[in-house]
N, C-alpha and C positions, 0 to 999 in steps of 0.2 A: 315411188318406184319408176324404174326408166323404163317405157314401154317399149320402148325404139331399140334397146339394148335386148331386153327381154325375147322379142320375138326376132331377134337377128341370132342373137344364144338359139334358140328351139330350131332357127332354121337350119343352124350349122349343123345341131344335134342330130336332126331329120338327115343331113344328107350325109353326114358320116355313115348315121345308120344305114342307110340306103347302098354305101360303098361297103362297108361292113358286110351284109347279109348277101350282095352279091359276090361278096369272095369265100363266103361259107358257103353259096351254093356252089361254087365253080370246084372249090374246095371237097362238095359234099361231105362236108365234116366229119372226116374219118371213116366213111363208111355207113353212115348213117343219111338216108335218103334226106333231099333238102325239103324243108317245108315252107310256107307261108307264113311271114312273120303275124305275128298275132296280133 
């Protein structure tokens, strides 16, 4: 296993998500108060 690929994958994942979850807040996703990713 490529570890160096592995945790460069998780880090991208990490910040997509991070870009993701602040357009659901800005978003507030439909009406629905923003929360705290879990």
């Amino acid at each position: 296993m490529d570890f160096a690929a592995l945790i460069g994958k998780v880090a991208g994942l990490v910040t997509q998500g991070a870009r993701g979850d602040a357009a659901l807040r800005q978003k507030g996703r439909g009406g629905v108060p923003p929360r705290p990713a879990a």
